[in-house]
N, C-alpha and C positions, 0 to 999 in steps of 0.2 A: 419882393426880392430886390427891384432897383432900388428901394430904400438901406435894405442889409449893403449892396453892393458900394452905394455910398457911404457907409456909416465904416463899411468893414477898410475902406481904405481904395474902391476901384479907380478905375483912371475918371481923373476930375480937369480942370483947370484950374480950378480956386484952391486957395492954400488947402491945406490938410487940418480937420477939428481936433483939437487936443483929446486925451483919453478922456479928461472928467467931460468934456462936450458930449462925448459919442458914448460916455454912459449916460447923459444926463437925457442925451434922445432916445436910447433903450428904454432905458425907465420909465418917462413917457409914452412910449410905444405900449410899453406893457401895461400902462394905467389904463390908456385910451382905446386901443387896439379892439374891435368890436370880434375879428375875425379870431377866431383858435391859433389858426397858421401865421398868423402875421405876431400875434403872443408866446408862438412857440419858438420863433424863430430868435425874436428878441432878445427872451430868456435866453435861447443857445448862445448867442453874442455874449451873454453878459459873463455866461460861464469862461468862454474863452478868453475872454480879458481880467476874470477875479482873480489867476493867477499873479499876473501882473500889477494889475493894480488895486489891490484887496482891496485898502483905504478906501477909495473912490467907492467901489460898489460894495461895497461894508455898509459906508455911510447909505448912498443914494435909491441902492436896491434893496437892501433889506427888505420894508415894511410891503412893497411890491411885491418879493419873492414872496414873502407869509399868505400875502394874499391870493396870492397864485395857487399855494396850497389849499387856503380855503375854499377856493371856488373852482377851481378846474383839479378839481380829485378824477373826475370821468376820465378825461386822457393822463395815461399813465409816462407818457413822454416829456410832458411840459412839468410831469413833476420830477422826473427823475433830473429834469435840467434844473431846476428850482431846489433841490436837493445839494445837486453836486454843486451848484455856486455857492450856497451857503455853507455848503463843508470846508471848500476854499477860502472863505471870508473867517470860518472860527476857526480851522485848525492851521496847526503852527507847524504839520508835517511838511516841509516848502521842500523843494529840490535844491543843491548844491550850488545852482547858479543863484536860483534867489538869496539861497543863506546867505554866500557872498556879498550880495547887494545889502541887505538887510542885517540889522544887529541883531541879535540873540533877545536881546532885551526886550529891546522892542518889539519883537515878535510876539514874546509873549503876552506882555501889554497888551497888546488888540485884541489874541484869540479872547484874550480872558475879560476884557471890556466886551468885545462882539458877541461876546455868550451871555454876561449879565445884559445887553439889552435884549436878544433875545428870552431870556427867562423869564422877563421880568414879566413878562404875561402868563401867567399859567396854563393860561390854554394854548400854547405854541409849544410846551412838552409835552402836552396833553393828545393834540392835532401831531404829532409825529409818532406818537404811541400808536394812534390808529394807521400811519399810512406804513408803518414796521408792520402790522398785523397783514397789508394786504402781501397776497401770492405771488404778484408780478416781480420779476428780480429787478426792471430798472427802477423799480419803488423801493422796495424793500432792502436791496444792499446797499444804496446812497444814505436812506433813509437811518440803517442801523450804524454806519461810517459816522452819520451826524450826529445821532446820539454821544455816541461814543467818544467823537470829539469836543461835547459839549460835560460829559464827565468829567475831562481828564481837566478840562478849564477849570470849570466849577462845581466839582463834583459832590461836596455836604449840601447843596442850595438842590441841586437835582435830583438827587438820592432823594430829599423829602418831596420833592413834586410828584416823583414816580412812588414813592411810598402809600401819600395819600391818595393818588391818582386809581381808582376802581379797576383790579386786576391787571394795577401797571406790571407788577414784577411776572403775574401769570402771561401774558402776551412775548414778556422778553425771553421767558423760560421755552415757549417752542422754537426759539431760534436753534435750539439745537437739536428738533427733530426735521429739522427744513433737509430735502434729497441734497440739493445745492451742496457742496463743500466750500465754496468762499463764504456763501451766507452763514454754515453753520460755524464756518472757523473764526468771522468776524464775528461773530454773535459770541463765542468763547472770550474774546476779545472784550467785548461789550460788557459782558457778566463781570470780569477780571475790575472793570471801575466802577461798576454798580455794587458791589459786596465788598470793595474796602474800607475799614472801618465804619464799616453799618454791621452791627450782631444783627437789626431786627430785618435787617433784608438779608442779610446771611441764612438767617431762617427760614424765611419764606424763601429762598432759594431752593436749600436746602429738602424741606418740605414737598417741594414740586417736584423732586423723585431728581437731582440734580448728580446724585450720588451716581447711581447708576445711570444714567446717560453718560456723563463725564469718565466713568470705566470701561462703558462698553465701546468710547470712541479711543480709551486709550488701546485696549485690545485690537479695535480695530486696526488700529493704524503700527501696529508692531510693538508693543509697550517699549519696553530702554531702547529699541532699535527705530524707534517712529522717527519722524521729523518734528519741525516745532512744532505742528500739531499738540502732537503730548506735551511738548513744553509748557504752550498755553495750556492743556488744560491742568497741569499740575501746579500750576502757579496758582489758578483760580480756586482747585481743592484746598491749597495753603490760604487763601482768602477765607476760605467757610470755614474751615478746622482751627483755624490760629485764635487761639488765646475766646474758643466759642464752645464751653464746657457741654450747653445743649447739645450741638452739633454733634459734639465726637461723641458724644452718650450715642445720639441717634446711628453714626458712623458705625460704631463698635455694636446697638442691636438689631441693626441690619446687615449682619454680614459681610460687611465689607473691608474687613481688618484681613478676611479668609482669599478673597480675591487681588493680594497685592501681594503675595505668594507669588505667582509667576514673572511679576519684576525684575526680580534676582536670579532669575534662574539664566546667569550669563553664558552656561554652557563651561567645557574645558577646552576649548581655544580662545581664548581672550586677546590673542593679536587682533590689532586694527581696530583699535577702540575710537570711532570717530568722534571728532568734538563736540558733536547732538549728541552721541550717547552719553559722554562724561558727562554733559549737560542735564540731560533725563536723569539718569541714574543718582548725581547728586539731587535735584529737587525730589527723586522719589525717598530717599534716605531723611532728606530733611523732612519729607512727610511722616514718615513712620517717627521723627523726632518729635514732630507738633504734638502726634497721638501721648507721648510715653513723658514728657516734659515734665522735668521735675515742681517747676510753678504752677504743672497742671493741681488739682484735687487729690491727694495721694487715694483715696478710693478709686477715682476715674482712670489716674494711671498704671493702678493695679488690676483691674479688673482688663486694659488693654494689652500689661506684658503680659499676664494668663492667655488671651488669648491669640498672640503674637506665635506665646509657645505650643498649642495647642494646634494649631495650624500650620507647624512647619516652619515660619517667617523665620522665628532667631535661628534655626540650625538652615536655615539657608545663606543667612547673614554670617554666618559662621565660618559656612563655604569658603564666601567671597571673602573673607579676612583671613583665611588660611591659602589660599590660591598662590598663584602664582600671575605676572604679567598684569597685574591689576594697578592701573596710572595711580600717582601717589596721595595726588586728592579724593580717588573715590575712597583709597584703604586708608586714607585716613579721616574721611566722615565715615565708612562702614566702625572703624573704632568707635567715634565719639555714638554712633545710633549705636552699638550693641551694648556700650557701656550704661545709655541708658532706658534700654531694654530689659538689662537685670538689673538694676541698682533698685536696690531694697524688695526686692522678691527673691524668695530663698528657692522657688525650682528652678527659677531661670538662673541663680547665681553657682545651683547645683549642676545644673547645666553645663556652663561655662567651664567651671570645673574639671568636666569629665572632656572635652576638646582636645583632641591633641594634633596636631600639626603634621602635614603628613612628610615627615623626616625618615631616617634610619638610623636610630632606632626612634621610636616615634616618642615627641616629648609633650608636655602638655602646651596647648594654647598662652598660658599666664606666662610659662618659663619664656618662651619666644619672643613674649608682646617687652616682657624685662629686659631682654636680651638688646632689644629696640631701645627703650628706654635709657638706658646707662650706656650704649652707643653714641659717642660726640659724633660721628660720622653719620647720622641719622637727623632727615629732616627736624627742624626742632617742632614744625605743627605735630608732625608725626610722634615726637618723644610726648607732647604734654598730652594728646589724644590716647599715647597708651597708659599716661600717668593719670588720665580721665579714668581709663576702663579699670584700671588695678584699684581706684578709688571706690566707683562701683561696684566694683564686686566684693568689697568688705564691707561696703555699706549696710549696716545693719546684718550683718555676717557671722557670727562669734563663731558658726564651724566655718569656716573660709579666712576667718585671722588666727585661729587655733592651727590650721594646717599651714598653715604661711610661716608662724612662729615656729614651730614644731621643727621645721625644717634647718632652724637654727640652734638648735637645741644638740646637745654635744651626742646623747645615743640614737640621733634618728638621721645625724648625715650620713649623705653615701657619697663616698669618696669617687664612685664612678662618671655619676652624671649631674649635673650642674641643677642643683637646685635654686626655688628660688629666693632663699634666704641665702647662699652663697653669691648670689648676682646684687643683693640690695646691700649686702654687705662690703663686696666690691663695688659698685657706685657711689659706698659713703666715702670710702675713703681712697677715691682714685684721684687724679690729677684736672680732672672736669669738672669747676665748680655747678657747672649744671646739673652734671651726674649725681655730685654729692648734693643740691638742692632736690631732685629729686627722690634720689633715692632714701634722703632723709622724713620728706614727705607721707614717702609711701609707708617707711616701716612705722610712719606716728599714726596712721590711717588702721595697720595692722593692731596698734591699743588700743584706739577710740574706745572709749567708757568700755573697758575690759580689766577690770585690775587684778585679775588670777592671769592671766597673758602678760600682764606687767613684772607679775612678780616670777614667773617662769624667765622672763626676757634676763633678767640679772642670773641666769646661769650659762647664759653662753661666754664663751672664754676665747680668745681671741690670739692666736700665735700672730706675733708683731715681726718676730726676725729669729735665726736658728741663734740657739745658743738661749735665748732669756725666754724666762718662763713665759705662761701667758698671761692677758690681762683680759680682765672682763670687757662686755661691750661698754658697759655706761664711762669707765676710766678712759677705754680708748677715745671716745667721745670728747670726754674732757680734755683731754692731752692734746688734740687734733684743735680745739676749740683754742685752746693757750699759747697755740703754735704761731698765731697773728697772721690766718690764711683770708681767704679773699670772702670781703662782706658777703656775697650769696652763701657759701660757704657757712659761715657763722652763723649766719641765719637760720640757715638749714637745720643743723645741729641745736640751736636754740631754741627751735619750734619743736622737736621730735623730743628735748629733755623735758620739757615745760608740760607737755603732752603725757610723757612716762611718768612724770614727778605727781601730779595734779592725782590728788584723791588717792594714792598709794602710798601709805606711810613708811613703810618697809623701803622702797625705792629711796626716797628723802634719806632716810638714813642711812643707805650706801652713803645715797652723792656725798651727806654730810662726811662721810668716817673719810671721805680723804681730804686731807689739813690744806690741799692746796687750793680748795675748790672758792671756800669764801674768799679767802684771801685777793682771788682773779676777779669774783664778781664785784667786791667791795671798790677796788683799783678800776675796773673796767668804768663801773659808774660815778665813779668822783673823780673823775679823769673830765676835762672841757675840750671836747676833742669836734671835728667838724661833722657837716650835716650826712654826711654818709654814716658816722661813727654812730649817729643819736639812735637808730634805726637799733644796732644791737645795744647800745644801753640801753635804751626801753624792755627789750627782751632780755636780758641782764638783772634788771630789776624784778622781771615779770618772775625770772627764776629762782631769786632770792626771794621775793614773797612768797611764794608755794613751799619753798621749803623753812619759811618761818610759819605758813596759815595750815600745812597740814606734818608740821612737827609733831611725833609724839613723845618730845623730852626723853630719848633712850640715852643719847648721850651729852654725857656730863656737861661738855666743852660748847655745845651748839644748841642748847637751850631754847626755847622761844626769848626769854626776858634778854641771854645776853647777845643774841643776834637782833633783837631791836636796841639796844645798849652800842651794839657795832654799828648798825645804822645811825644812830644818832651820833656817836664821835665823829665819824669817818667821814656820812653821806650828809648827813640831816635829814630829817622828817621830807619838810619841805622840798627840798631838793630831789629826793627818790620818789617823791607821788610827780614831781614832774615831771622828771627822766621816767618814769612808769605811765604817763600818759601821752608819750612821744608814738605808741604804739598805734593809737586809733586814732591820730590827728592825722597819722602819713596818710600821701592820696591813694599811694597803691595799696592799702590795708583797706579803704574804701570802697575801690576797687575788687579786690579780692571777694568783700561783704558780698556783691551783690548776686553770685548765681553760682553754683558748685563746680560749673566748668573753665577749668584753667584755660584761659585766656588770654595770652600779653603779644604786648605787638612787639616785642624785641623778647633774647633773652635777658637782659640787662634787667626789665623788669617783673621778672619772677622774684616774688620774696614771698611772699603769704599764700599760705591756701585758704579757704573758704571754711573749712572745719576750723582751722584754728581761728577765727577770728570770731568763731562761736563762745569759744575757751576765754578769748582775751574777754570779751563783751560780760562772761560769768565772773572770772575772777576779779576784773582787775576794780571794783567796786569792794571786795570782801576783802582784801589786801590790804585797799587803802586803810579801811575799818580795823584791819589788825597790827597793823604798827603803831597807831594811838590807843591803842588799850594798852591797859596798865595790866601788874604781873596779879593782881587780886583779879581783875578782870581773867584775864588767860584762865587762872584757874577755876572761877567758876563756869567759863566757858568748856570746860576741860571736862570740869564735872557734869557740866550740862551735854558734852558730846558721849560723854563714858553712857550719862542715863539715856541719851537718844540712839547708842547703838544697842544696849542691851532692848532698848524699846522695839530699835531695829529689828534687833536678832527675836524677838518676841514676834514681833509683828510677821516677821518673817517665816517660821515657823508656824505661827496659825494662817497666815497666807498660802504656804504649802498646805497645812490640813483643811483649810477650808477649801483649797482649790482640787484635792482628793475626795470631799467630800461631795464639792460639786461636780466633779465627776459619775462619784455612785450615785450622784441624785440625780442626776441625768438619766444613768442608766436604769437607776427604778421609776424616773417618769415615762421612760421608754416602756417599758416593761408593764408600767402602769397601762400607758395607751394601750400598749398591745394587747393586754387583758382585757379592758374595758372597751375594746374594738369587738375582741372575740365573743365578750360575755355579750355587750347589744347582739350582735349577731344570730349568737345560741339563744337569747332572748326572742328575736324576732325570729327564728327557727319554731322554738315551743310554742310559742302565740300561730304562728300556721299551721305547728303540728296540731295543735289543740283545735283549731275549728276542721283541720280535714279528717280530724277524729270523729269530731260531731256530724260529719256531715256523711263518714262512712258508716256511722252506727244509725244513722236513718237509710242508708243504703242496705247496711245488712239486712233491717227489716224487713227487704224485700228479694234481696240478694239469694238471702237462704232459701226461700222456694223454689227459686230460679231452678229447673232439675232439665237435664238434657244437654245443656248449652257448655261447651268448652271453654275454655282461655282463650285459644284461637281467636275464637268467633269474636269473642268480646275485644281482643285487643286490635280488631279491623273496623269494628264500629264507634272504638275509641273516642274519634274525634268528630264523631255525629251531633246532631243538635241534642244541646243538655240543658234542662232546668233543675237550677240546684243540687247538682251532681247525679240525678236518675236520669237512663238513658229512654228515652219514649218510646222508642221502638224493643228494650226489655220489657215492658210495662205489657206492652202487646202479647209477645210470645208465653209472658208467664202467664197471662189468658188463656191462649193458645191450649198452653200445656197442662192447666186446670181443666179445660173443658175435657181433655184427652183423659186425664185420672179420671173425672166425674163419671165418664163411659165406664173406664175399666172399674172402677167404684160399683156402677149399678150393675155391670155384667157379673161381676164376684159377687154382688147381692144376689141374683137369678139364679148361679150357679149354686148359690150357699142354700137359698130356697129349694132347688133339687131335689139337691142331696138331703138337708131335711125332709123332702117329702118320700122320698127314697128309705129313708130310714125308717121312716113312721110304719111306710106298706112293709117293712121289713120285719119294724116288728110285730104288727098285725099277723102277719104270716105268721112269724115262729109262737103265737098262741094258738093257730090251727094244727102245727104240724102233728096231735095226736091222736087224730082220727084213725086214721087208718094206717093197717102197715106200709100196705105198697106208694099210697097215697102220701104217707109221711115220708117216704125215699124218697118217691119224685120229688115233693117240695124240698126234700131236704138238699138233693141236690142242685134242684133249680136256684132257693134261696146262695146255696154257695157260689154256683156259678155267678149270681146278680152281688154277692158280697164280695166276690173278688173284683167285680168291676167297681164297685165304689170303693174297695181301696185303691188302686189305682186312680180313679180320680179323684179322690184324698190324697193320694200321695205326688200326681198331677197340681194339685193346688197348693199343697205344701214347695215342691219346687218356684210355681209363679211366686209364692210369697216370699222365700227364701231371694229368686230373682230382685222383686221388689226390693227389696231390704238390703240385699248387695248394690243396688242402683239408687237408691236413698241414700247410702254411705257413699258411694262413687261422690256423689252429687253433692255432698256435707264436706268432703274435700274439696274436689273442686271448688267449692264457695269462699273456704280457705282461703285458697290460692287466691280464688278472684279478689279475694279484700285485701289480703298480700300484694299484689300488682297496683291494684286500686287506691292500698298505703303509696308507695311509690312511684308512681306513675298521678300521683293530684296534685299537682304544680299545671300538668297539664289539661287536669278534667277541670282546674280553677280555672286556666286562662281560656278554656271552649266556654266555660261556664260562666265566666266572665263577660261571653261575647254575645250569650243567647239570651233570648228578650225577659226582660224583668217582668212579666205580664200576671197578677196578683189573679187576675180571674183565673189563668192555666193552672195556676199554683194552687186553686182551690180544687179544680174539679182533678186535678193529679192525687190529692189529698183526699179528697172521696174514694178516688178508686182504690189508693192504698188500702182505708179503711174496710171494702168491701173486698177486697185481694187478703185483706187479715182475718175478716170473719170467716170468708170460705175454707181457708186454711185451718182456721178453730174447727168449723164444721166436721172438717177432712181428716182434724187429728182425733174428733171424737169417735166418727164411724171407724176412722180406724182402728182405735180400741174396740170397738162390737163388734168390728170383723174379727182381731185377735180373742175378744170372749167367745164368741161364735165356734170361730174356730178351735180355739181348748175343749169347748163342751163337746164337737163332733170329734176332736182326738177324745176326749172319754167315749164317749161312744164307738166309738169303732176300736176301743178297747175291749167294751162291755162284747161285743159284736166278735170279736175276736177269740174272745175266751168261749161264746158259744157256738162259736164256728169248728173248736177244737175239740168243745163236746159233739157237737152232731158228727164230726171227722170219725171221731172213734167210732158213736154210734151206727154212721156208712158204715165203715170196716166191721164192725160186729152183722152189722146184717147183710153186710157183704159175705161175708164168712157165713151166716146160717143159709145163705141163695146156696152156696155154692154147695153146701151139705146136701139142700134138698133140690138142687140140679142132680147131684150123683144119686142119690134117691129116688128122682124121678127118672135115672139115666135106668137102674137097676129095675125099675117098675114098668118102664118100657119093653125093657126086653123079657120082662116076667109076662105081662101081657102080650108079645107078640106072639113068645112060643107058647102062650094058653092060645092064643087064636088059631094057632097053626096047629094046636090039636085038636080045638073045639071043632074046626074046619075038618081038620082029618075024620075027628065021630061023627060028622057031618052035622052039627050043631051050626046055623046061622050067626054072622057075625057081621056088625054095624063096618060102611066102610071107613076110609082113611077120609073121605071128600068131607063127610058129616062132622066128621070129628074136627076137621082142618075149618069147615065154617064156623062151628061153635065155638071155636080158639081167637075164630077171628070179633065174633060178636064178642068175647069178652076184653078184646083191646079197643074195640069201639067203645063200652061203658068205662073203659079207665082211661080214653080219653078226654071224654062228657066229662070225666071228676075233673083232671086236673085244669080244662078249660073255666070250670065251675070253681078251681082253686085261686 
């Protein structure tokens, strides 16, 4: 520190060390210096005096400060002082006291010597790249301050350092996610010289997602209402977007045409527009200009108005051009950006179009921006910005010059409200040669290659004064033009005739049928008049060629041959291709050439527009060619144009049918597709329908046994494990429910055996019944009684069977059904079926069981045939059985009938023998008792019961 104390100036006795002494002992100090702090301190010194004395420690500190960066990176103090000296030593940002001491020149001279020795080492861009990357801010914001001032010196030498330099441009790109707002705003700063005139770090810019960061700080910070912030960064967007066709491709497919929408949304108080905003707001206008540029790719800048307009942008630009209180520089770049916004896209121009102003009664946008334009009391930027927008919006237009024309045309004025072919009308011919340069302008703009609009234009008529008839436009033109008014003027009108005349033969031939017109141009160009004058003789000639190169000889007097016969007496050859080449040598037709936006730094030099010097560039070479041909020439030119229009009109005609045709061809390649979409489809439908045919016709196989089981049940098991469309746990149950038949199978066999054996004893029996009388009653009744039980269970068996066989049909529909469902619902048994195990052994012994599940079912339908033969043979029988059931019936009844005979017989024998007893008793004759008689009654129903047990 008493070293600093001395060095910095403290109290001494000995003279005072000049400044180059007291840096030349810093500098030493910092070579030598073993301690950190005694390096650090040095360095601070030297920073304090590089103000002062750059030179000195430019030269002497330099190659010490570098080194301080390479070796003491640990302490982030000695670098930040090491930093800020050397930003003092190259940049040329000095204070007002120095600027005064110091010349300008000079100035610049050192930053920009002090940066190429600095670069000249690559690895001293390279060593600042990394100490930009550390976190610390006394590193990092010196460090990016240095950069930055070592761009702005030598900035193509540095661009390629950090080019080649491994993730240079990636390390500078996080400067703008740094929390810091000085680092991230000097980092904006930084970008702003690294991306000038470099495309390929515009890219890699761009690339590192620059886009969106750069929007989301403009959002942040208030977009048109921010401070510089936004400035800087819209200047830096204008760095990557400008004249970088990659870029704005990438710009416009990532969204970000849609986020610049809220820009414009000024609000409807526009007081207090601060000079940052006018500032913003212009740079954001001229951004949307970068995107839409007519030098851009016309594909790139069409696909940007599309979606300018699709997102709002042009009808909010629209807004702010109809507004009110809007400073006259924004409304007049919002002109020049919306004019090319729609120029040469026909929604946005249909757009424009439909605009109207918010007046009372409300008028259209065009009529307004005209109203401007033909105004001498209107800025003049502001007149040629709206003579921009009326350009572009007929630009490739023909309905938007159809309705502009229209408007001039005798049945479609309206005499109430000011159209605006009555406003260009008035501008040709007012007292403001500007007016009438413009408005002459515009209605040549309204032809551009239009020659049905040409030949429309020669019917408007034109009331000059009350009292004389009227006169067409194209005479009043002429008359105006003969009148010797002011060169813009003539120009004006010379450009809009040349324009009307060119490619329209019918037009030629007005201008020719009046006698005064050659006569003017002949005099105008053999007249040797001064260098303002040459300007319209060149355009003077330009319109005497046109109407000699597209003459078609109607009249007599104006011939092609004897208007080159008048050039030759009058002008000479020679002499009118030179006066005819006066046109493209002027500088402001040069001028004009180079971009479609009217442009002059005075009005003085408006004369040409940019369309026409298209027209001069076409004709004025086929002109020359036709005033040296001869009258055999002309005609077989003539003949050659008759056969190339009829070729025209051919061509033209099959261009229409073929372009009708490719339209139905279209529509049946459409049509095709769409068939041959449907047919694969319905293709690939039949090919699934066909194997889930095959695969339910092995289903059915086993389906149709299936007896007991619902729909229900089956569409819950649905989505169970399946191989090959059979469900395994069906497989089970139809077991199940065979074993169960097999039961009731061998029980209705038992029961069948029975009853055959029931039968057999039955008919055994009825070969005994003729033994005896009483003996054949009783059997005959007991047989009935045992014959009515077996029909009943005959007719017991007949119901189960009947049952069966309604439950067999139940069970044949429902199967139905099930393969019904099982059609429609196999998308879904594919995809279970799909997902269950391919396992070739499971598939075999599945396939066994089928097999043996098929033979039982053979087995089941034979026996059940022998059960239905069985059964017919015991319905015969119990036929046969029935019919001697009806014989023994009667037989009962007849011996029923003979009991009852000889009951009353025996009733009468009784009482014949009682009153014999009762006399026998009375002659006293002995009589057997009632007791004897009652047991021998009884022993005879004991012996008829022995028979019928023995029956």
């Amino acid at each position: 520190m008493n070293f600093l104390r001395g060095v910095m100036g403290g109290p001494s006795a000995g003279p005072q060390p000049s400044g180059a002494e007291t840096i030349q002992k810093l500098c030493d100090r910092v070579a030598s210096s073993t301690l950190l702090d005694d390096r650090r301190d040095a360095v601070r010194a030297l920073k304090s005096l590089s103000k002062k004395y750059r030179l000195e420690v430019g030269i002497q500190a330099m190659e010490h400060l570098i080194h301080v960066l390479q070796t003491d990176r640990s302490d982030s103090e000695i670098i930040g002082y090491a930093l800020d000296t050397l930003y003092n030593v190259i940049s040329n940002d000095l204070e007002e006291e120095e600027q005064e001491e110091n010349l300008p020149k000079q100035v610049d001279d050192l930053g920009s010597q002090f940066t190429e020795i600095f670069i000249k080492q690559q690895e001293n861009v390279t060593l600042l790249l990394a100490l930009v990357e550390e976190f610390d801010f006394h590193v990092r914001w010196p460090g990016v301050k240095l950069l930055t001032s070592l761009l702005k010196q030598q900035g193509p030498q540095v661009q390629q350092i950090i080019l080649v330099s491994p993730m240079g441009v990636s390390r500078l790109m996080d400067l703008l996610a740094d929390s810091r707002e000085v680092i991230r705003n000097d980092g904006v700063l930084l970008l702003q010289q690294l991306t000038r005139s470099n495309a390929a770090i515009q890219k890699i810019v761009a690339f590192e997602n620059a886009f969106e960061r750069l929007l989301d700080i403009i959002t942040e910070e208030g977009n048109s209402d921010g401070g510089i912030v936004v400035e800087d960064c819209l200047l830096l967007l204008q760095n990557l977007l400008k004249n970088n066709n990659s870029n704005q491709n990438f710009f416009k497919e990532g969204s970000y045409i849609q986020r610049m929408k809220p820009w414009f949304e000024v609000g409807d108080d526009n007081c207090g527009w601060s000079a940052q905003k006018v500032t913003n707001l212009h740079l954001m206008l001229q951004l949307v200009r970068v995107l839409v540029s007519p030098t851009n790719p016309p594909g790139a800048t069409s696909s940007c108005q599309k979606a300018m307009f699709h997102c709002g942008l042009l009808q909010q630009l629209c807004t702010i051009l109809m507004a009110t209180g809007v400073p006259a520089d924004i409304l007049t770049e919002t002109i020049n950006t919306v004019s090319e916004v729609i120029r040469g896209c026909q929604m946005n121009q249909d757009y424009f179009a439909s605009v109207n102003a918010p007046s009372n009664p409300p008028r259209p946008a065009i009529v307004v921006l005209l109203m401007s334009m033909v105004n001498e009391r209107q800025p003049f930027v502001l007149r040629c910005a709206v003579l921009y927008c009326f350009q572009c919006f007929l630009y490739k237009n023909q309905k938007g010059q159809g309705e502009i024309v229209s408007t001039l045309l005798p049945s479609t004025i309206d005499g109430n409200s000011v159209s605006a072919g009555q406003l260009l009308c008035g501008g040709l011919f007012s007292t403001d040669s500007l007016s009438n340069w413009c408005a002459a302008v515009a209605l040549a703009h309204a032809l551009q290659e239009n020659a049905t609009l040409k030949e429309q234009l020669l019917r408007v008529q034109l009331a000059t004064s009350i009292g004389n008839p009227p006169v067409s436009l194209l005479q009043q033109c002429t008359n105006i033009l003969s009148q010797g008014s002011k060169v813009q003027t003539r120009v004006g009108l010379l450009m809009l005739l040349c324009t009307w005349l060119s490619n329209c033969s019918i037009a030629v031939t007005h201008f020719l049928h009046n006698p005064a017109n050659i006569p003017f141009l002949t005099g105008q160009i053999a007249e040797n008049l001064g260098e303002e004058e040459q300007l319209v003789q060149g355009l003077c000639a330009l319109l005497l060629g046109i109407s000699i190169y597209y003459n078609d000889n109607s009249l007599e007097n104006y011939r092609k041959e004897k208007l080159k016969q008048l050039i030759e007496k009058r002008i000479g050859r020679e002499n009118f291709i030179e006066k005819l080449g006066f046109i493209s040598k002027h500088e402001l037709y040069s001028r004009a050439a180079q971009k479609p936006q009217p442009s002059f730094s005075s009005p003085d030099h408006m004369m040409f527009d940019h369309e026409f010097t298209k027209l001069v560039k076409e004709l004025e070479g086929v002109i020359s060619k036709a005033i040296y041909k001869s009258s055999e020439e002309d005609k077989k030119e003539e003949e050659v144009k008759k056969t190339l229009e009829q070729h025209d009109n051919i061509v033209t005609h099959y261009k229409k049918v073929i372009r009708e045709q490719d339209q139905e061809l279209e529509e049946l390649k459409q049509r095709v597709n769409t068939l041959t979409s449907q047919n694969e489809q319905l293709q690939a439908t039949v090919t699934q329908q066909v194997s889930q045919i095959q695969q339910h016709k092995d289903q059915y196989n086993l389906l149709k046994v299936q007896l007991g089981k619902d729909t229900q049940h089956h569409n819950s098991h649905s989505d169970t494990f399946q191989m090959n469309g059979i469900q395994v746990e069906e497989v089970s149950k139809l077991k199940e429910e065979l074993e169960e038949w097999k039961n009731k199978h061998e029980l209705l066999q038992g029961q069948l055996r029975e009853k055959d054996s029931a039968i057999e004893k039955l008919k055994s029996s009825q070969l005994e019944l003729g033994t005896t009388e009483q003996s054949s009653q009783t059997s005959k009744s007991g047989g009935l009684e045992h014959n009515n039980e077996l029909q009943k269970e005959l007719e017991m068996l007949r119901t189960q069977v009947q049952l069966q066989s309604a439950e067999i049909s139940k069970l044949q529909l429902e199967n139905q059904k099930l393969q019904v469902t099982n059609t429609s619902a196999d998308p879904a048994l594919g995809d279970s079926g799909s997902t269950a195990p391919n396992s070739s052994e499971l598939e075999g012994r599945l396939q066994q069981e089928i097999k043996e599940l098929k033979s039982e079912v053979k087995a089941l339908s034979e026996e059940k045939e022998s059960l239905k033969q069985h059964l017919d043979s015991s319905s015969s029988t119990v036929a046969i059985l029935q019919d001697e059931k009806s014989k023994l019936q009667q037989e009962v009844a007849e011996s029923k009938k003979e009991q009852d005979d000889l009951l009353v017989l025996l009733a009468d024998q009784d009482q014949k023998l009682s009153a014999l007893k009762i006399k026998l008793k009375d002659l006293g004759v002995p009589v057997e008792d009632e007791d004897d008689i009652e047991s021998g009654d009884q022993g005879d129903e004991d012996e008829d019961g022995d028979e019928e047990e023995q029956d």
